[in-house]
LODRENGU-468096 format. One record per residue (C-alpha): residue number from 1; x, y negated, z negated. Coordinates in steps of 0.05 Angstrom, whole numbers, plus 5000, padded with zeros to 4 digits. Example, Ala and Ser with C-alpha at 12.3 -4.5 7.8 and 13.67 -1.06 7.14 Angstrom:
BEGIN
+-----+------+-------+------+
:   k : east : north :   up :
+-----+------+-------+------+
:   1 : 5246 :  5090 : 4844 :
:   2 : 5273 :  5021 : 4857 :
+-----+------+-------+------+
end
This chain:
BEGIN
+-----+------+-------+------+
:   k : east : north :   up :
+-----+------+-------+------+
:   1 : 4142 :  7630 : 5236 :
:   2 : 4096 :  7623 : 5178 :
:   3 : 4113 :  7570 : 5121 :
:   4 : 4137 :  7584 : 5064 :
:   5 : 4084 :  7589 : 5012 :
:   6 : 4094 :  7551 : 4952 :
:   7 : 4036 :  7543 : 4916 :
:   8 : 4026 :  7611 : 4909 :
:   9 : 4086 :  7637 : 4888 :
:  10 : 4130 :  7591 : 4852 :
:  11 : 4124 :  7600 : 4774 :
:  12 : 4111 :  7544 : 4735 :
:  13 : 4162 :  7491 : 4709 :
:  14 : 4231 :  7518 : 4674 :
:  15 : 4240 :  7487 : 4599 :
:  16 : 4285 :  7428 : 4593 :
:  17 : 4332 :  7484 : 4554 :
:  18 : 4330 :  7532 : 4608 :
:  19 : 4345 :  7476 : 4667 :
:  20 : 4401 :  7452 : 4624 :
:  21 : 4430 :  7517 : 4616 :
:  22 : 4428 :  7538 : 4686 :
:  23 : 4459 :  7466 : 4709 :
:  24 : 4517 :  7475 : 4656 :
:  25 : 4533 :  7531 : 4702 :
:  26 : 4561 :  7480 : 4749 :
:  27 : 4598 :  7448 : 4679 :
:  28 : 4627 :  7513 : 4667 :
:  29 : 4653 :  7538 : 4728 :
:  30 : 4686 :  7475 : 4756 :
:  31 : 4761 :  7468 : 4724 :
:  32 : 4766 :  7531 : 4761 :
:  33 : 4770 :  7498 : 4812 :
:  34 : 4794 :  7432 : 4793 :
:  35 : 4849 :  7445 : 4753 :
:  36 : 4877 :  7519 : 4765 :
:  37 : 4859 :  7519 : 4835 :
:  38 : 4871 :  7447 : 4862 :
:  39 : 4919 :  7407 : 4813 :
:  40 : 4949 :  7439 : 4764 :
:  41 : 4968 :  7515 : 4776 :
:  42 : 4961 :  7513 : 4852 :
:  43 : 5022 :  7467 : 4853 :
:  44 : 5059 :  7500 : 4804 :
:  45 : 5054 :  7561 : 4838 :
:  46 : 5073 :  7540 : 4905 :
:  47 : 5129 :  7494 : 4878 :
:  48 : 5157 :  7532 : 4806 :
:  49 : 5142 :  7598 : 4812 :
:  50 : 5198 :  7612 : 4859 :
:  51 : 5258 :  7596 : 4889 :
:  52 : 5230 :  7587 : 4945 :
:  53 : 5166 :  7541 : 4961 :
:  54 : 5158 :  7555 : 5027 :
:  55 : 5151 :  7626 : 5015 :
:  56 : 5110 :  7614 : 4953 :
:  57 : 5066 :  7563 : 5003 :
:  58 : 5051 :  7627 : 5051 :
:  59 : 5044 :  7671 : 4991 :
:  60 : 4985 :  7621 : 4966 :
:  61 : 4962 :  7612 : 5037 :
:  62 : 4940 :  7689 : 5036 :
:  63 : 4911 :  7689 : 4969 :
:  64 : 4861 :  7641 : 4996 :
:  65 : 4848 :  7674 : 5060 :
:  66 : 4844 :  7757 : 5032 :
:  67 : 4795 :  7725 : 4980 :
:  68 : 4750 :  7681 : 5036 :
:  69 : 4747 :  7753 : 5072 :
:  70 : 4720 :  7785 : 5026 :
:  71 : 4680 :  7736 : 4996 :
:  72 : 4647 :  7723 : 5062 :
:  73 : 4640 :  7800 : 5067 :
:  74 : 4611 :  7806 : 5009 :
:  75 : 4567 :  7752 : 4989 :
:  76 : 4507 :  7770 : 5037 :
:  77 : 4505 :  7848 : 5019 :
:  78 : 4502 :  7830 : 4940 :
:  79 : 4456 :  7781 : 4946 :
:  80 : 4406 :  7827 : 4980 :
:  81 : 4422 :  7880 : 4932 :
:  82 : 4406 :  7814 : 4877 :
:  83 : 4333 :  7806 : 4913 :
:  84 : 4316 :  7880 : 4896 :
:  85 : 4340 :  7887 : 4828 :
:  86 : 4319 :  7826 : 4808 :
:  87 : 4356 :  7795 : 4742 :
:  88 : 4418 :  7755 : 4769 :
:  89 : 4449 :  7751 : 4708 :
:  90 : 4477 :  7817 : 4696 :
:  91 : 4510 :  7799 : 4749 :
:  92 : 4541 :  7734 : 4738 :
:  93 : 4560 :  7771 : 4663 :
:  94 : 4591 :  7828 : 4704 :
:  95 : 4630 :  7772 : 4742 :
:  96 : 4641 :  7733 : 4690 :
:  97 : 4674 :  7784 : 4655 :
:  98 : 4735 :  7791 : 4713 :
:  99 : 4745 :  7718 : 4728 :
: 100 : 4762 :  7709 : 4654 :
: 101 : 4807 :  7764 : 4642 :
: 102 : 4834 :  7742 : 4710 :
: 103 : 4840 :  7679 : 4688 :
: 104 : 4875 :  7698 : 4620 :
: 105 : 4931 :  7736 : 4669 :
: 106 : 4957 :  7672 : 4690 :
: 107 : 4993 :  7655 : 4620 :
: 108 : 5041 :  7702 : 4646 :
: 109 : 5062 :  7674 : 4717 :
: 110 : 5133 :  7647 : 4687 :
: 111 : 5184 :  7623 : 4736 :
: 112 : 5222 :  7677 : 4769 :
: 113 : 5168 :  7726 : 4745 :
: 114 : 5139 :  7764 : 4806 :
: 115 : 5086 :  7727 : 4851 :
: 116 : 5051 :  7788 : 4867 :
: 117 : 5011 :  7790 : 4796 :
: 118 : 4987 :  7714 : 4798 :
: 119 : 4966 :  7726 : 4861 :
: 120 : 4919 :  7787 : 4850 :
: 121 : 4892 :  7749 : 4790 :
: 122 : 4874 :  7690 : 4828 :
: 123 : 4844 :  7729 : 4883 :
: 124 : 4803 :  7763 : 4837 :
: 125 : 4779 :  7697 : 4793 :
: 126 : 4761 :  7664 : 4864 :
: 127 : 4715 :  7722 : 4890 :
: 128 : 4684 :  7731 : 4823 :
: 129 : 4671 :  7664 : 4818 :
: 130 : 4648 :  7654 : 4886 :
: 131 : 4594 :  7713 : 4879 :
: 132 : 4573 :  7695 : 4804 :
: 133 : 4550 :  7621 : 4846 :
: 134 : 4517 :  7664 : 4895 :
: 135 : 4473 :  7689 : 4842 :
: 136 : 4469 :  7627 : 4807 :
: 137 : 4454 :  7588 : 4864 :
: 138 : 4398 :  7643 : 4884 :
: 139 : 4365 :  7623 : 4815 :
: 140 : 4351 :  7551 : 4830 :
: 141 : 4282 :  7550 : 4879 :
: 142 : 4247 :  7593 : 4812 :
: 143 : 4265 :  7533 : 4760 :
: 144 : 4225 :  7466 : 4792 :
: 145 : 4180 :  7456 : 4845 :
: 146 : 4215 :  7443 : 4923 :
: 147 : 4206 :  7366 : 4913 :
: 148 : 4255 :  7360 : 4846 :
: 149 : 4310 :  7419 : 4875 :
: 150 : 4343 :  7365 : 4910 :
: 151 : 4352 :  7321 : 4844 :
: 152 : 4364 :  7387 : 4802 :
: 153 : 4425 :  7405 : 4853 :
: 154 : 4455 :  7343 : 4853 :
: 155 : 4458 :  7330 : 4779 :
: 156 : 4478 :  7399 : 4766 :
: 157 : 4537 :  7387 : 4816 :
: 158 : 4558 :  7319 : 4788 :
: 159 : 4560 :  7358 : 4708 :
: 160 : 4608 :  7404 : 4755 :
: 161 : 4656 :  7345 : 4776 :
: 162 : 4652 :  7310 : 4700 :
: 163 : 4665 :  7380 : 4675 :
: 164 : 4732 :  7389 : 4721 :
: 165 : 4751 :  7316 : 4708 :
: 166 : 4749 :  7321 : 4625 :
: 167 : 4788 :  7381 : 4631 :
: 168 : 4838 :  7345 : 4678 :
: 169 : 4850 :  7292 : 4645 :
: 170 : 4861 :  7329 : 4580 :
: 171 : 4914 :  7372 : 4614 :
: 172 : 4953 :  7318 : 4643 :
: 173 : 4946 :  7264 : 4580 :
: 174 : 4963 :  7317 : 4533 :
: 175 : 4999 :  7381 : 4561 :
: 176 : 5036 :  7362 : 4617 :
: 177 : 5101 :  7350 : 4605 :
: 178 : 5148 :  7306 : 4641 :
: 179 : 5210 :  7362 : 4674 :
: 180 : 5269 :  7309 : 4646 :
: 181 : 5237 :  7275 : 4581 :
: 182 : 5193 :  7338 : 4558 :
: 183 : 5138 :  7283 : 4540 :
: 184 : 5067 :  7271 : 4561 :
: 185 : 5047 :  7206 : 4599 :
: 186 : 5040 :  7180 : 4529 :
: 187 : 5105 :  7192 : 4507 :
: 188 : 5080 :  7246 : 4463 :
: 189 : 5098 :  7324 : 4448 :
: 190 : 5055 :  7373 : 4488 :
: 191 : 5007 :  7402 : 4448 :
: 192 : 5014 :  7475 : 4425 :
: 193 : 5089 :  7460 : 4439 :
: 194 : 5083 :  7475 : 4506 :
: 195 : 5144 :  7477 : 4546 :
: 196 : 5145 :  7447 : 4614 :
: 197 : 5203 :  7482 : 4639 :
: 198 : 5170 :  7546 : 4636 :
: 199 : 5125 :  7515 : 4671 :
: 200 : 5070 :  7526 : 4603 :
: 201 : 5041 :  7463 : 4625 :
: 202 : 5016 :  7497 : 4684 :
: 203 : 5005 :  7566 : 4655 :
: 204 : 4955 :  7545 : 4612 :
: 205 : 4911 :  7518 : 4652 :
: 206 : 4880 :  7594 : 4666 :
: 207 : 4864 :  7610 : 4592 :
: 208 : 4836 :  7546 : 4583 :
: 209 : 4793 :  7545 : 4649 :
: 210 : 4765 :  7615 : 4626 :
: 211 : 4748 :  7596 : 4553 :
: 212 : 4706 :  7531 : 4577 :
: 213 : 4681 :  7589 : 4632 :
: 214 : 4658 :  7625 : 4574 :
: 215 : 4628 :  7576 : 4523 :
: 216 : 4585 :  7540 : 4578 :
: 217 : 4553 :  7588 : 4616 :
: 218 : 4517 :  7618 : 4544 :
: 219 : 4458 :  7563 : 4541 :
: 220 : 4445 :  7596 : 4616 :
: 221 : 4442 :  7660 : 4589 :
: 222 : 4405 :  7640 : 4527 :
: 223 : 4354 :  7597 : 4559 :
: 224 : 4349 :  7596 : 4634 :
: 225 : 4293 :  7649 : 4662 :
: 226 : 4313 :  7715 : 4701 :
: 227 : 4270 :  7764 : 4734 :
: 228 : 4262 :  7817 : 4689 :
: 229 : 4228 :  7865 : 4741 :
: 230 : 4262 :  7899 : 4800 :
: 231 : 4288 :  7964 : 4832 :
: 232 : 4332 :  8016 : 4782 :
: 233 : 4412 :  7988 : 4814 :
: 234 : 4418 :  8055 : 4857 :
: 235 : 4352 :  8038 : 4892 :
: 236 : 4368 :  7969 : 4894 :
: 237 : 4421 :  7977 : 4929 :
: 238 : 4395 :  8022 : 4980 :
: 239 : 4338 :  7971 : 4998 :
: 240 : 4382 :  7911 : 4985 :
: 241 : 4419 :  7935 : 5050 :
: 242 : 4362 :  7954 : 5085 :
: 243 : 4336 :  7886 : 5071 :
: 244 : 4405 :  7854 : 5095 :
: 245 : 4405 :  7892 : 5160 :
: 246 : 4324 :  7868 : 5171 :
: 247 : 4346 :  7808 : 5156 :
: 248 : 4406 :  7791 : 5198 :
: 249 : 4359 :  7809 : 5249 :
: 250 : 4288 :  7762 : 5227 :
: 251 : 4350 :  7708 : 5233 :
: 252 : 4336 :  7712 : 5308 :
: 253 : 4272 :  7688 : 5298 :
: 254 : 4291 :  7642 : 5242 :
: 255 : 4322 :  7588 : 5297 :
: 256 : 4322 :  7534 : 5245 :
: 257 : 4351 :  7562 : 5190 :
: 258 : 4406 :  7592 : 5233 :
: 259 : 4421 :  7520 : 5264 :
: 260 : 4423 :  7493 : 5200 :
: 261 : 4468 :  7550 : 5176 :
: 262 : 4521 :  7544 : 5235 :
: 263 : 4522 :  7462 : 5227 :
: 264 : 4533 :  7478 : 5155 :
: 265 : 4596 :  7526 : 5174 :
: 266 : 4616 :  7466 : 5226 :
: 267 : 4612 :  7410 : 5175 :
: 268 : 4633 :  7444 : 5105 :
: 269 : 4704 :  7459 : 5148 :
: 270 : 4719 :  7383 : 5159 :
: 271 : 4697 :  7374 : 5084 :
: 272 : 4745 :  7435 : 5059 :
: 273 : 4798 :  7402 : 5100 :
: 274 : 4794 :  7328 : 5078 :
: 275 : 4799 :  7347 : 5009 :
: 276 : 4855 :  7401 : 5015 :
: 277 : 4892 :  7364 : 5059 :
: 278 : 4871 :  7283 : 5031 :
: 279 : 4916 :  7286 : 4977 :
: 280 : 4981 :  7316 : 5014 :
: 281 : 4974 :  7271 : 5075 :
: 282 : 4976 :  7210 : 5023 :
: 283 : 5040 :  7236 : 4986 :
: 284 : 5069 :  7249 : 5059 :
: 285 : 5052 :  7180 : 5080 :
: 286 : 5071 :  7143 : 5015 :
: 287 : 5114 :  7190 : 4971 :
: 288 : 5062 :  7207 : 4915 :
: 289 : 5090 :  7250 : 4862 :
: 290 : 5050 :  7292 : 4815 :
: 291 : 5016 :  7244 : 4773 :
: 292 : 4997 :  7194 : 4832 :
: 293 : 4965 :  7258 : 4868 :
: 294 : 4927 :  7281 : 4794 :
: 295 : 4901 :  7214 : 4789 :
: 296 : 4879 :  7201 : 4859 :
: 297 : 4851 :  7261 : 4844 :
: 298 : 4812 :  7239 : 4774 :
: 299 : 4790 :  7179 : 4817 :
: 300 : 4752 :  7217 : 4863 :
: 301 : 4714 :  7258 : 4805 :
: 302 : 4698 :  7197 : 4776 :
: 303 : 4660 :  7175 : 4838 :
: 304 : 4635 :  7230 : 4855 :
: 305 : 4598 :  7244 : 4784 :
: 306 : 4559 :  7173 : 4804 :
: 307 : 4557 :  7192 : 4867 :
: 308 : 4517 :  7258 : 4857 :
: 309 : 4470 :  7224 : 4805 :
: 310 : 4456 :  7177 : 4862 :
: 311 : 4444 :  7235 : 4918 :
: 312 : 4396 :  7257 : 4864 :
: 313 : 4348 :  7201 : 4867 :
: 314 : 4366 :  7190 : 4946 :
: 315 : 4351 :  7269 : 4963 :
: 316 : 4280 :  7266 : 4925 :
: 317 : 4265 :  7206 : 4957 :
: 318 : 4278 :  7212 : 5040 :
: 319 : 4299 :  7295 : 5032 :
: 320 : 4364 :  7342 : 5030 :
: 321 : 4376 :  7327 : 5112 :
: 322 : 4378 :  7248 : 5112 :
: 323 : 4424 :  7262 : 5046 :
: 324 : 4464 :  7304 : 5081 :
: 325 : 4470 :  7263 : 5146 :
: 326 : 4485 :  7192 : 5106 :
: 327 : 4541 :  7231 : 5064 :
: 328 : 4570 :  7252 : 5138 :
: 329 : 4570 :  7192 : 5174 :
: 330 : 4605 :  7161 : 5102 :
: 331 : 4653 :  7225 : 5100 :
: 332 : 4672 :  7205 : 5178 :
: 333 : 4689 :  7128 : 5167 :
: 334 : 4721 :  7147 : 5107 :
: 335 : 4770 :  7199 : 5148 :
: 336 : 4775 :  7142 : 5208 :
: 337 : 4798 :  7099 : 5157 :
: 338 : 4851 :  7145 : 5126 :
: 339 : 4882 :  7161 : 5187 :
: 340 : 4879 :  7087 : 5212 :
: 341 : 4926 :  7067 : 5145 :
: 342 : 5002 :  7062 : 5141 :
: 343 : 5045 :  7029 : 5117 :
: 344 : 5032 :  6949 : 5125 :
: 345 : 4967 :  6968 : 5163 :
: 346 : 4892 :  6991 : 5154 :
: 347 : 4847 :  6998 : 5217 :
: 348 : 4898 :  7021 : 5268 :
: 349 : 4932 :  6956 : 5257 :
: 350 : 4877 :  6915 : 5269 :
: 351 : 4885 :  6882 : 5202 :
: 352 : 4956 :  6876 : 5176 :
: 353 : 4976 :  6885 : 5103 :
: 354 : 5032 :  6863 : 5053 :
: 355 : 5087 :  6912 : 5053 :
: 356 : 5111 :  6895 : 4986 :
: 357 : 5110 :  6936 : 4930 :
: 358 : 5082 :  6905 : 4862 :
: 359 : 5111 :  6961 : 4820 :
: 360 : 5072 :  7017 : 4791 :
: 361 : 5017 :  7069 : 4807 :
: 362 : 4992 :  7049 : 4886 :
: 363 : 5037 :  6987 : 4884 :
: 364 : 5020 :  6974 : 4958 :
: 365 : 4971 :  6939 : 4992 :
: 366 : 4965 :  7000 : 5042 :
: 367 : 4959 :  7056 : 4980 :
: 368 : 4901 :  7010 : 4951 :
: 369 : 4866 :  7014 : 5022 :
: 370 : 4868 :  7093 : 5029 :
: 371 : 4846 :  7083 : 4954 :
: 372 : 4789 :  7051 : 4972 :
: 373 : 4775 :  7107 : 5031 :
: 374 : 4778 :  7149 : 4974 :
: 375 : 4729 :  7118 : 4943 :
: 376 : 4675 :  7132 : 5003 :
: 377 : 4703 :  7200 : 5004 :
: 378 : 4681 :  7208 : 4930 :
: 379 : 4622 :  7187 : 4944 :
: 380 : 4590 :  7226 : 4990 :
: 381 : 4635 :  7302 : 4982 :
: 382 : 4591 :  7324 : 4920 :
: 383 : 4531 :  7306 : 4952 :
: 384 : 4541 :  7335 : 5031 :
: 385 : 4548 :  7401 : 4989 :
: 386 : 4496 :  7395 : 4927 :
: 387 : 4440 :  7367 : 4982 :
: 388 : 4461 :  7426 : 5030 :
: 389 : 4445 :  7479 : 4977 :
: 390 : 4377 :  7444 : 4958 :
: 391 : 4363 :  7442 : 5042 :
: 392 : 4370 :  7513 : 5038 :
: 393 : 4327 :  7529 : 4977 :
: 394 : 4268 :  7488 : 5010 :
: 395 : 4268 :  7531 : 5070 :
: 396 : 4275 :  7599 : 5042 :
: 397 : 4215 :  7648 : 5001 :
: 398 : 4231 :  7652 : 4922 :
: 399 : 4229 :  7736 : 4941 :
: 400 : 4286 :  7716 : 4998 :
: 401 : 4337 :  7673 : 4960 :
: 402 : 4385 :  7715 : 4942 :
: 403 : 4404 :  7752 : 4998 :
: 404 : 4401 :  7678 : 5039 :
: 405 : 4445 :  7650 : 4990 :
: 406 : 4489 :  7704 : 5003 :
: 407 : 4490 :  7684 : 5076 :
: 408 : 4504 :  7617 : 5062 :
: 409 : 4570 :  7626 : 5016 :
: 410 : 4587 :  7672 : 5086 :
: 411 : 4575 :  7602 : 5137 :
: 412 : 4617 :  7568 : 5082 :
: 413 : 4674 :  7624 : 5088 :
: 414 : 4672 :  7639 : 5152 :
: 415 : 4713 :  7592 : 5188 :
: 416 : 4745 :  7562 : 5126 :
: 417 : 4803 :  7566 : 5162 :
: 418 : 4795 :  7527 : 5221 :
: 419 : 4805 :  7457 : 5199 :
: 420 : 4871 :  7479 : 5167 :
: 421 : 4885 :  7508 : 5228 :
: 422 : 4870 :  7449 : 5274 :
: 423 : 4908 :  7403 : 5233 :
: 424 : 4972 :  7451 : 5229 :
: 425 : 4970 :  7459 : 5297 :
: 426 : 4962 :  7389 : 5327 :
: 427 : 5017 :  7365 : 5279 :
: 428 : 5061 :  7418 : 5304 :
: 429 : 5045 :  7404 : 5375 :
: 430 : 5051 :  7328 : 5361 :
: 431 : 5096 :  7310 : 5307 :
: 432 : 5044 :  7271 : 5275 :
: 433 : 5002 :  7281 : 5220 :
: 434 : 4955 :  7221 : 5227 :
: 435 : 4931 :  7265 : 5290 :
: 436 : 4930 :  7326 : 5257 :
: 437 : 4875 :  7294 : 5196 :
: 438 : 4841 :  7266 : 5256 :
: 439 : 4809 :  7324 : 5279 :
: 440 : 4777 :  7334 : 5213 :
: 441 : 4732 :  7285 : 5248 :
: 442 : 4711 :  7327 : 5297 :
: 443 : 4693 :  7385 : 5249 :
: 444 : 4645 :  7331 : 5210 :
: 445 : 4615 :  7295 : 5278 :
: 446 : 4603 :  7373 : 5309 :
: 447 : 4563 :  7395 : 5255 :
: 448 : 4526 :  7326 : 5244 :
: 449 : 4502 :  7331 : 5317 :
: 450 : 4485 :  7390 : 5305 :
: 451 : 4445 :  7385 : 5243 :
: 452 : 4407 :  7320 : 5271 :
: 453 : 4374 :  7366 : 5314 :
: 454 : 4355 :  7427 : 5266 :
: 455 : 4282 :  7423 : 5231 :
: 456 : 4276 :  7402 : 5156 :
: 457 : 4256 :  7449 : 5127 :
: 458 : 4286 :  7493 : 5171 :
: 459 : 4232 :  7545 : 5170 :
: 460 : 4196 :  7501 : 5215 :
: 461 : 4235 :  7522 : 5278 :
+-----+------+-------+------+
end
């Protein structure tokens, strides 16, 4: 397998203007995530909405799993048909365009209201948001040379996590609403009069998500550089999946890319699963509420924003692989160390700790500890997955990223299920949780083992 051939085909240097635009991208599309998906509406949608949580909890379950599908589906096949036409941002407008009216369509999931509506809208904002980073993501080799994408992904990935956080933080200092006062946390009147018992607090979160969605992705649109040549879209979609199907098979000669794409699918699982499942093990173990959960969850962004700018420096300096591995191995102690905590004990009670409670947010000496895990996992999340997308831009063609990108949002979708699933089951089977988060470990040592032994780049297989 030939090298890929830098010199001679990437273009020179983006602007400052058009590498900032393309990295508020990241900015833009993360209270999507952060706030509707994770902390805010999640929640509310699985706990307000209905009567009935449980149901509401299967009902959200499904949402996530018909969108993964399709995403994982879909990705590979439009970013071929990307390669061939050329400009990606048509297509992240295109997208653009349903995840904010998508997004909009939450205002109306009132309690009682019927789930089914919420639910296509949110199935709708997560594949179009997942496919507008597909295209985005297939943009990054053309901006820098392959020794500052590393840097470039990891800064554009901690903006992501500062972006989520400010918006956060704004929703729960000054629109959240307390269920029995009707106050903020500051003892103050939700702005715009929102009313928490029709769950507005919540609600809002979609408009708001799509209006930063749509004010920050403009300098990328103004500024960043596209391809402006490429195939009329009938055509390109012809050769796009002619080029998928080639493709799908060169991967058999592609060893190292494929290794690296299957530890990938391994590891991202135990990541997906730590932070899905981090917070609800904690407020199982300790009885968090709402606002312990939101901040644990502020605490993490915070890290991670340092944590990424660090990453940055680390992944220019020793490469996306050793990046990825040191974020692993931290991502792993961290997770031993979780499930090692309980109450009046850290490190599978090899060092004891006070049981009393000084009063206030993590008043014990055991919530501090799984803080402080927190801390480590903060550290190293944003970068395992920033480093991972700059490993793959490094071992790809500029002329190939698209429709490679495409197969890497499928190895992240693929099995996205399977940590959930390991952890349901073994509690089940068990009766214990702490088991249940431990085989998260096993999902993060599997594809660690893995990568250690896959090429870097990993064209060079």
């Amino acid at each position: 397998m030939n090298r890929i051939d830098w010199t001679g085909t990437q273009p020179a240097r983006a602007s400052e203007k058009g590498i900032w635009g393309w990295m508020l991208f990241d900015w833009a599309a993360q209270p999507f995530f952060t706030v509707v998906t994770t902390f805010i509406f999640g929640p509310y949608f699985v706990s307000r909405l209905t009567a009935d949580p449980v149901s509401a909890q299967t009902t959200w379950s499904n949402m996530a799993t018909i969108s993964s599908v399709i995403i994982a589906i879909l990705s590979p096949v439009l970013g071929s048909i990307a390669d061939q036409s050329g400009a990606r941002k048509p297509w992240i407008a295109f997208f653009a365009v349903i995840k904010i009216t998508s997004l909009f369509g939450l205002w109306f999931a009132a309690p009682g209201s019927p789930v089914i509506y919420p639910m296509i809208f949110m199935i709708l904002a997560s594949i179009a948001a997942e496919f507008s980073i597909v295209f985005n993501d297939s943009m990054m080799p053309r901006l820098v040379s392959k020794d500052e994408v590393g840097k470039l992904s990891n800064t554009a990935w901690g903006l992501g996590y500062l972006g989520g956080m400010i918006v956060l933080i704004a929703v729960v200092v000054l629109l959240a609403g307390n269920l029995e006062s009707g106050k903020t946390i500051l003892g103050l009147e939700p702005l715009f009069g929102l009313d928490p018992h029709q769950g507005e607090d919540a609600r809002i979160t979609g408009p708001i998500s799509a209006l930063w969605y749509l004010i920050f992705i403009l300098p990328m649109f103004f500024f960043t550089p596209d391809i402006s040549k490429g195939l009329p879209f009938r055509a390109a979609v012809r050769t796009g999946l002619a080029e998928l199907k080639s493709t799908l098979g060169e991967l058999k000669q592609r060893r190292g890319i494929v290794r690296f794409l299957i530890a990938r699918m391994i590891y991202q699982d135990g990541v997906n699963g730590l932070l899905i499942l981090g917070g609800a093990f904690a407020a199982g173990m300790f009885g968090w509420a709402t606002i312990e959960i939101g901040i644990y969850g502020i605490i993490l962004n915070v890290v991670a924003i340092f944590g990424c700018i660090i990453a940055g420096r680390v992944d220019r300096r020793i490469g996306s692989k050793s990046t990825i591995v040191i974020s692993l191995v931290m991502l792993m102690l961290a997770t031993i160390g979780i499930v090692s905590t309980g109450p009046g004990y850290t490190l599978f009670r090899w060092l004891e700790l006070p049981t009393a409670d000084s009063g206030g947010l993590f008043g014990t000496a055991a919530e501090k500890a799984y803080i402080l895990y927190g801390l480590l996992i903060g550290l190293a999340f944003g970068p395992v997955q920033a480093s991972s997308r700059s490993y793959l831009a490094r071992s790809v063609s500029l002329n190939e990223a698209g429709r490679y990108f495409g197969i890497y949002a499928l190895s992240g979708r693929a099995t996205s299920f399977l940590a959930t699933l390991f952890f349901s089951a073994i509690t089940y089977m068990t009766g214990s949780s702490r088991l249940g988060m431990a085989t998260l470990v096993l999902f993060l040592a599997g594809g660690l083992i893995l990568l250690i032994r896959t090429p870097y780049p990993a064209d060079r297989a």
